[in-house]
KOLTIBA-299972 format. One record per residue (C-alpha): x, y, z; residue in three letters; residue number from 1. Coordinates in nm, 3 decimals. Layout:
<rs>
        x        y        z  rest   nr
        X        Y        Z   Ala  NUM
...
</rs>
This chain:
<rs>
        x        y        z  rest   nr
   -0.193   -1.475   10.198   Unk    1
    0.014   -1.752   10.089   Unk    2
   -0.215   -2.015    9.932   Unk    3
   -0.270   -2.386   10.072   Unk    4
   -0.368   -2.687    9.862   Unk    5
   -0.555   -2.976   10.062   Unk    6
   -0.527   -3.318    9.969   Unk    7
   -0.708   -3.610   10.122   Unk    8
   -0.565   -4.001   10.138   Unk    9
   -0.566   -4.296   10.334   Unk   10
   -0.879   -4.094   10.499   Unk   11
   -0.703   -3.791   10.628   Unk   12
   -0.653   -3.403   10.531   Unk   13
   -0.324   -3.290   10.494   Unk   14
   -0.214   -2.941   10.426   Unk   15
    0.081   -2.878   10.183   Unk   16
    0.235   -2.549   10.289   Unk   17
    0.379   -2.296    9.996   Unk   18
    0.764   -2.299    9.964   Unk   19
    0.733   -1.904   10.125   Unk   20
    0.533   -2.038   10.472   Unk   21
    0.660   -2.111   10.739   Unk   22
    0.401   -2.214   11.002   Unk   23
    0.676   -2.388   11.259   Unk   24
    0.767   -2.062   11.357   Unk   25
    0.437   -1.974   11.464   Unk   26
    0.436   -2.161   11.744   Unk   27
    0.366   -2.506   11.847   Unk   28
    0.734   -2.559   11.891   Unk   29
    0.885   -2.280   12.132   Unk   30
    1.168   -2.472   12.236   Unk   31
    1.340   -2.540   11.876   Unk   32
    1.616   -2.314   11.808   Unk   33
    1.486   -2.219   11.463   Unk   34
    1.884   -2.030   11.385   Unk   35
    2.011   -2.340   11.362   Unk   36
    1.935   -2.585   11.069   Unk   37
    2.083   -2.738   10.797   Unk   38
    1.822   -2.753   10.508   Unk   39
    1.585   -2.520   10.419   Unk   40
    1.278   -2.497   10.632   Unk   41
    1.068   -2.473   10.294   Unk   42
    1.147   -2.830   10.198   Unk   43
    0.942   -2.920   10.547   Unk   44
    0.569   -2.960   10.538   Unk   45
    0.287   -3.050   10.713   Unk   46
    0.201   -3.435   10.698   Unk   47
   -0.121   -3.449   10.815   Unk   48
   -0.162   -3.587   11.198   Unk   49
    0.021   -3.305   11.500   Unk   50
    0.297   -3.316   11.682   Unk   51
    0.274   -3.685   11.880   Unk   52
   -0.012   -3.780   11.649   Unk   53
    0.105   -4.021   11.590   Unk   54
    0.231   -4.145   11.924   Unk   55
    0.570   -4.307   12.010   Unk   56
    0.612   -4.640   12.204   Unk   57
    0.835   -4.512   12.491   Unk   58
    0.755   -4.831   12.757   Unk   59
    0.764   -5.103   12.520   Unk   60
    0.600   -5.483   12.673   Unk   61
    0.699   -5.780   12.514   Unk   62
    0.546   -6.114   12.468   Unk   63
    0.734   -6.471   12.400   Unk   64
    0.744   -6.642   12.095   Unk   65
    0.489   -6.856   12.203   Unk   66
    0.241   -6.603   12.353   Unk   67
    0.347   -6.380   12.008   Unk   68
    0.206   -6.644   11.799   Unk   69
   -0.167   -6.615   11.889   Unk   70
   -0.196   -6.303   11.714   Unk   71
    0.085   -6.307   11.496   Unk   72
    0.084   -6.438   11.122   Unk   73
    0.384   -6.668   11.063   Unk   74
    0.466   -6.439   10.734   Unk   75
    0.403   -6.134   10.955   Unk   76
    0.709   -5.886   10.889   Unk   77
    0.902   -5.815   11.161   Unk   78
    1.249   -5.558   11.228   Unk   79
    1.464   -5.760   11.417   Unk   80
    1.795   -5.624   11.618   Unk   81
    2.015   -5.795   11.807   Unk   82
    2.201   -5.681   12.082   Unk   83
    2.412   -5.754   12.404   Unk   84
    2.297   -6.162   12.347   Unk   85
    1.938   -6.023   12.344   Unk   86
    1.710   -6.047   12.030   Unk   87
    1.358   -5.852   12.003   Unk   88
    1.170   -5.819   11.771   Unk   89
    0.904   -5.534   11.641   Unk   90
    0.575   -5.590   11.423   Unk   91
    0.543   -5.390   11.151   Unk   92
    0.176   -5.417   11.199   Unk   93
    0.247   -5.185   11.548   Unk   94
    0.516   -4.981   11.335   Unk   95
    0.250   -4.903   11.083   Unk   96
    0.046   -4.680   11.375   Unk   97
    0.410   -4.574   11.598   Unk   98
    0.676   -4.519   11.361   Unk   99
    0.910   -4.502   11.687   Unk  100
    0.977   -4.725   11.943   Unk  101
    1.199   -4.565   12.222   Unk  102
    1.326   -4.869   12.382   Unk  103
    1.659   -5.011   12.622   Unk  104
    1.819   -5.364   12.541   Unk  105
    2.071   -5.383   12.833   Unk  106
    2.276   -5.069   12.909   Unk  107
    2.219   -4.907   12.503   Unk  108
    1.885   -4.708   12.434   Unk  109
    1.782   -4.749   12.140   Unk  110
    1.477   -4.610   11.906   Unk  111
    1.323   -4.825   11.642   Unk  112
    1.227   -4.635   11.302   Unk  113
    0.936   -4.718   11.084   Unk  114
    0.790   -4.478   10.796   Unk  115
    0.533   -4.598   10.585   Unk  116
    0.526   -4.299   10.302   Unk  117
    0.918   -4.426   10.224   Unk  118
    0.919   -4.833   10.380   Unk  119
    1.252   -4.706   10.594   Unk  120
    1.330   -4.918   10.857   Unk  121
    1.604   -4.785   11.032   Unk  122
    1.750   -4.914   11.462   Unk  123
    1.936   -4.578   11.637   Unk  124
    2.167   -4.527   11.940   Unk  125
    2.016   -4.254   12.201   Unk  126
    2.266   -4.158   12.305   Unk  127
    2.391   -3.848   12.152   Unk  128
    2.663   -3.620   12.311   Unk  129
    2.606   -3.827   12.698   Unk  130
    2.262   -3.759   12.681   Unk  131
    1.992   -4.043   12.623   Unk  132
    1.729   -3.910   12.384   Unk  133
    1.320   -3.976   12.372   Unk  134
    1.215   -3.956   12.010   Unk  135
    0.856   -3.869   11.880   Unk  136
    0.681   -3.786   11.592   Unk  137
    0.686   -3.410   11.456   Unk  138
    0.376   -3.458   11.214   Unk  139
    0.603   -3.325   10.921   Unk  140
    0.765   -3.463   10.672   Unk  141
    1.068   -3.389   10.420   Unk  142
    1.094   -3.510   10.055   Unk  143
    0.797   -3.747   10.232   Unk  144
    1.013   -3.903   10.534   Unk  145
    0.930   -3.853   10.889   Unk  146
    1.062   -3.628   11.051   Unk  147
    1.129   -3.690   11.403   Unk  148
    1.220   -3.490   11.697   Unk  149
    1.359   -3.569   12.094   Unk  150
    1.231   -3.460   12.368   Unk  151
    1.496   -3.322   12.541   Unk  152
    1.608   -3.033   12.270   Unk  153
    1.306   -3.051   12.021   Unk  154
    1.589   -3.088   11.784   Unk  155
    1.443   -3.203   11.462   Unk  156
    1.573   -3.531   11.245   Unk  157
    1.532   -3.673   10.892   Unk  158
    1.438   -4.058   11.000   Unk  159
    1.607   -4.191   10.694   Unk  160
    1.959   -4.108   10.762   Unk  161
    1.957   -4.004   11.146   Unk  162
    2.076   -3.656   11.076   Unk  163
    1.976   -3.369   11.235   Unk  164
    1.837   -3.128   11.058   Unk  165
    1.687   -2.797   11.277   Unk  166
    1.751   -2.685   11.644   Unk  167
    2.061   -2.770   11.824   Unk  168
    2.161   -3.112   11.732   Unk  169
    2.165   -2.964   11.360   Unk  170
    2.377   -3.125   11.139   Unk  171
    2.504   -3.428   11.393   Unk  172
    2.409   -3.803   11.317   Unk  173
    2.246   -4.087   11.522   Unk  174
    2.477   -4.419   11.525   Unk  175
    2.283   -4.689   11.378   Unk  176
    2.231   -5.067   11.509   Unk  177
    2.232   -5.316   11.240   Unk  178
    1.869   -5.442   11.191   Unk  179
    1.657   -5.660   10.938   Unk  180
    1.316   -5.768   10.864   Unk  181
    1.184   -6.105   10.833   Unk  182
    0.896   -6.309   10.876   Unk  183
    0.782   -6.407   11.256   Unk  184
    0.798   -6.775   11.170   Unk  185
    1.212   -6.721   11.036   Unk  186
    1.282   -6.506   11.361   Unk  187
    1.056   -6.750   11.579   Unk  188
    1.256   -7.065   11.449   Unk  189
    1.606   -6.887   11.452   Unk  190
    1.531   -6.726   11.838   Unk  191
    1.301   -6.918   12.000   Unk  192
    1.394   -6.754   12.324   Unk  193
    1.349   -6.400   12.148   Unk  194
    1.105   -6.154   12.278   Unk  195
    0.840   -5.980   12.024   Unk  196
    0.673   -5.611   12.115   Unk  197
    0.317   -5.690   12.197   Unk  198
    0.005   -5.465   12.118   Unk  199
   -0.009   -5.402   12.479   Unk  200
    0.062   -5.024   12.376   Unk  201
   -0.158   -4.806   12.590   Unk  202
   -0.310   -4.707   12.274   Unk  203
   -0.608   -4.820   12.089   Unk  204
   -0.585   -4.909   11.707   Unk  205
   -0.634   -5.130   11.448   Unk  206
   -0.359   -5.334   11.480   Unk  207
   -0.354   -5.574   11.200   Unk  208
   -0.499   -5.337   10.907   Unk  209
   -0.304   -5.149   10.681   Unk  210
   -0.404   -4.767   10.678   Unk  211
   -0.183   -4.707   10.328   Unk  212
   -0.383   -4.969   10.131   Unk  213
   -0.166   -5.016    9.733   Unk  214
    0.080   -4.795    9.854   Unk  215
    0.396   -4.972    9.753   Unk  216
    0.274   -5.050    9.379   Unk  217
    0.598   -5.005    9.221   Unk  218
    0.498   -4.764    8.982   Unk  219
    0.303   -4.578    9.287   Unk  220
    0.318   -4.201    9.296   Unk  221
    0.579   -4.120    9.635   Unk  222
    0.291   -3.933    9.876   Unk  223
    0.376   -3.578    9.934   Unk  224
    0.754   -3.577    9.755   Unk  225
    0.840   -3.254    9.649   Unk  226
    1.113   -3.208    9.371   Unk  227
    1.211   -3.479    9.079   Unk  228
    1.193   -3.846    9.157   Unk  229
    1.495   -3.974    9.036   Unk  230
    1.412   -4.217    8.725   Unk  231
    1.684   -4.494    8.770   Unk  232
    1.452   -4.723    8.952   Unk  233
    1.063   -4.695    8.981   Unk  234
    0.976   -4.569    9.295   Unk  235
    0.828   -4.812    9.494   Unk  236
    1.151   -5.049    9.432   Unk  237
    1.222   -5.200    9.772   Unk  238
    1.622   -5.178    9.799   Unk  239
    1.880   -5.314   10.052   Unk  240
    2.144   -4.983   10.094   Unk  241
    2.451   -5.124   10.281   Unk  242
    2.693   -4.959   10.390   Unk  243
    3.108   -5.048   10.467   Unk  244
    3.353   -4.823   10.556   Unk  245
    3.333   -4.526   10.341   Unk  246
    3.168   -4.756   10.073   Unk  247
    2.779   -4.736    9.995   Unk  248
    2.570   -4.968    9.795   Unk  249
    2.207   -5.034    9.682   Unk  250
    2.072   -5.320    9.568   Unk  251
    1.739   -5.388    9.414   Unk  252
    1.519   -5.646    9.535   Unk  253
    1.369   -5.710    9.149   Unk  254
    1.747   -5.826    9.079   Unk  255
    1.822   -6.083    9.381   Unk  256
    1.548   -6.344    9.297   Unk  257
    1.287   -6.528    9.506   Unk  258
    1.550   -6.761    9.639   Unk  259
    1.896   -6.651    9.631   Unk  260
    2.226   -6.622    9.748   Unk  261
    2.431   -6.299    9.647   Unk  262
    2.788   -6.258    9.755   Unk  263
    2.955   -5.933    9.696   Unk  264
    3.271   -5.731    9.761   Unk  265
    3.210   -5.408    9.880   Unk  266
    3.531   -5.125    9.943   Unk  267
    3.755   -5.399   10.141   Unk  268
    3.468   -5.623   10.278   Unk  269
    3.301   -5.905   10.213   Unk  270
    2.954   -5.868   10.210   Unk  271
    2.653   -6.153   10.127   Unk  272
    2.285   -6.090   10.082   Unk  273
    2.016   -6.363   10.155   Unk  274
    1.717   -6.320   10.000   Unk  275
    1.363   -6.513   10.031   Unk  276
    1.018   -6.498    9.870   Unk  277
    0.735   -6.525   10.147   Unk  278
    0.726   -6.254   10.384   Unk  279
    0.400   -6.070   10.401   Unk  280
    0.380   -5.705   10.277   Unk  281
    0.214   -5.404   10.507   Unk  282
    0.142   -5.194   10.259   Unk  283
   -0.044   -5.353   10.008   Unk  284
   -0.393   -5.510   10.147   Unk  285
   -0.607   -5.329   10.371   Unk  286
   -0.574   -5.655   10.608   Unk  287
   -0.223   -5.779   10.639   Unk  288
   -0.317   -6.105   10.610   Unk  289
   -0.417   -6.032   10.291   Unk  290
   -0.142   -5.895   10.125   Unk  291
    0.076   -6.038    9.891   Unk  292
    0.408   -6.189    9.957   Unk  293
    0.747   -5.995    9.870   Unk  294
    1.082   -6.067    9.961   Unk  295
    1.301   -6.055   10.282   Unk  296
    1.611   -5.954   10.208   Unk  297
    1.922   -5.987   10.489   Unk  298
    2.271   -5.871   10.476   Unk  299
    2.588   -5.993   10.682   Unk  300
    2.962   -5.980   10.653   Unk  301
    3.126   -6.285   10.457   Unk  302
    3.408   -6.301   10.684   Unk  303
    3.431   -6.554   10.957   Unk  304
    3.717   -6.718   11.143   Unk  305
    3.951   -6.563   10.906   Unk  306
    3.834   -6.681   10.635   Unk  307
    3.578   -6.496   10.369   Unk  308
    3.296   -6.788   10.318   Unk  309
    3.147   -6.788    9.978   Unk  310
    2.740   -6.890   10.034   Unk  311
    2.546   -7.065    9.739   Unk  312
    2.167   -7.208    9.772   Unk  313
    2.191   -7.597    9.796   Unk  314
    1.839   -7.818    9.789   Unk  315
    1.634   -7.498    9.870   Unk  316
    1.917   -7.431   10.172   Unk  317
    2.205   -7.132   10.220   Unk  318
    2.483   -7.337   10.292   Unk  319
    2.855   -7.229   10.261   Unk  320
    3.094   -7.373   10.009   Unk  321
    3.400   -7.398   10.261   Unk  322
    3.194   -7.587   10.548   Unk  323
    2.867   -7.730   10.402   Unk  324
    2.662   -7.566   10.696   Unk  325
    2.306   -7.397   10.683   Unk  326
    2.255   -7.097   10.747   Unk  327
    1.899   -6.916   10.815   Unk  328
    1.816   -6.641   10.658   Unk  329
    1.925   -6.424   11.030   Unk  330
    2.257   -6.534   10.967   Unk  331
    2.239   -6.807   11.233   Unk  332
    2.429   -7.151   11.154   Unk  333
    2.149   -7.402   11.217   Unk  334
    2.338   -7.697   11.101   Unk  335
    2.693   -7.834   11.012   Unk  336
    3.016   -7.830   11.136   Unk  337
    2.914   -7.421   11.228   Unk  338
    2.587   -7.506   11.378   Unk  339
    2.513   -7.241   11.671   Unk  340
    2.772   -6.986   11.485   Unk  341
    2.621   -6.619   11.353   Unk  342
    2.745   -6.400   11.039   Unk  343
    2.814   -6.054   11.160   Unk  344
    2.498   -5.799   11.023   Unk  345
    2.596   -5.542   10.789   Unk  346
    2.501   -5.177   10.844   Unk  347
    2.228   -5.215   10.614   Unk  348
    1.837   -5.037   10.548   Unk  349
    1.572   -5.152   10.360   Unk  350
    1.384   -4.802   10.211   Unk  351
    1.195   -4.742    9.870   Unk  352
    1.417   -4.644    9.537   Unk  353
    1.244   -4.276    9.561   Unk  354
    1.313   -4.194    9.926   Unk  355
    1.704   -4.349    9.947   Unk  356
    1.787   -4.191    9.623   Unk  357
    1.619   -3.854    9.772   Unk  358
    1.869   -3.848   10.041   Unk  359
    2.181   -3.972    9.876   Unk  360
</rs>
């Protein structure tokens, strides 16, 4: 009999399957189509919590700014997306429990990606071949990202990069939405009219607490990774990966500064990162409130109008050189001759060093 190690954390048993195992086939998940996948099944293992343990949000409420902010902290992190005029926004504190968020801003579905084990944050399109998928958790995990699955094939998918990776969808990618994180008070100020996912969720938990307590000490050991870490960055680095054309890029938080402005070429595309010290981290503290702060980190397009703006910080402001305007950290013009303009987002993720380098 193949042998099982157990190993307990953040208060739960997980079982770490041998490389030769392969429980999935055993049931559980008689709709997969097992004969088709594009990594080896080995590389899968169990995370801890079943199939829908951890429970999607598939009938997302939403409260107002204003009704937000009697529960919210104003350094509270945030993924915010943008779409179709529309901007919402999603607690990490209900992330932390969900991981997904199956949701529909106008006439795009879309399904909102959290995992904890590698801080990826990543916004995906449905839609997939004219069909709309539902997304839920799978319990497993790969090189220690979620692994997700939809509904409608119990095709499986590596979270990180939307691909994929067993059953009949094996092998295709999601289309991502341009997202960011920032703090409730920067998202509150930039869209006041902006909606926020309320803890309305039909479920009951501790909304608030942080169930991965120390968990993104930079020189933490990744939970679960199989294989070498690679040893460019420590693991816990929080990077910004953007991507432009057929150009890819990552960018280490420890190098952009508590206040800065970076503007960057990358393939033919102008590209600028904003980057603030304040925002509230969800892994650290056991109460988020507690935790300490980290940065936010944003990325956008530097073209605009024709022109490629070149951003600098001025009296604690982003302002552009060409125009003098201010800019929040969203990308919104909040002042100047550009006041009410917005940067374009680039396709951009925020992920630990480990799990991006894992996958790329």
């Amino acid at each position: 009999m193949q042998a099982k190690s157990l190993i307990v954390i953040f208060g739960l048993v997980l079982i770490s399957f041998g490389a030769s195992a392969n429980p999935f086939l055993q049931g559980g998940w008689p709709d997969t189509d097992f004969s088709r996948s594009s990594v080896d099944l080995s590389e899968v293992i169990s995370g801890g919590p079943p199939k829908d343990g951890i429970p999607a949000i598939d009938q997302p409420r939403f409260d107002s700014v204003v009704q937000a902010g009697q529960w919210l902290l104003p350094r509270e992190p945030l993924i915010v997306l943008t779409l179709h005029g529309q901007a919402r926004a999603y607690p990490l504190q209900l992330l932390i429990y969900h991981e997904i968020v199956n949701d529909r801003i106008g006439d795009t579905p879309v399904s909102v990606t959290f995992c904890p084990l590698c801080n990826s944050s990543v916004v995906f399109d449905r839609r997939v071949q004219g069909r709309v998928l539902d997304f839920g958790t799978t319990g497993l995990l790969r090189r220690s990202d979620m692994v997700m699955y939809d509904r409608q094939t119990e095709s499986w998918w590596q979270q990180i990069i939307g691909e994929g990776i067993v059953g009949e969808f094996a092998g295709v990618r999601l289309q991502q939405h341009p997202s960011s994180i920032v703090s409730f008070e920067e998202f509150a100020g930039t869209h006041p009219e902006g909606k926020v996912l309320n803890r309305n969720t039909g479920h009951v938990r501790s909304y608030g607490s942080n169930p991965y307590r120390g968990y993104d000490d930079i020189d933490q050991v990744p939970f679960l990774f199989r294989g070498d870490v690679d040893a460019r960055l420590p693991p816990m680095e929080r990077v910004m990966h953007i991507r432009a054309g057929a150009e890819e890029r990552l960018y280490p938080f420890s190098r952009l500064g508590e206040m800065a402005v970076l503007n960057d070429t990358l393939g033919q595309h102008g590209i600028v990162l904003f980057s603030r010290k304040g925002l509230l981290s969800v892994l650290d503290a056991a109460q988020i409130g507690e935790s300490r702060s980290i940065q936010a980190v944003t990325a956008f397009e530097r073209e605009f109008q024709g022109q490629i703006l070149e951003f600098e910080v001025h009296e604690g402001m982003i302002r552009d050189r060409q125009t003098g305007s201010a800019w929040s950290l969203l990308g919104e013009a909040i002042s100047g001759p550009l006041q009410g303009s917005s940067l374009v987002p680039a396709m951009s993720g925020i992920h630990f060093a480990f799990a991006w380098l894992a996958f790329n």
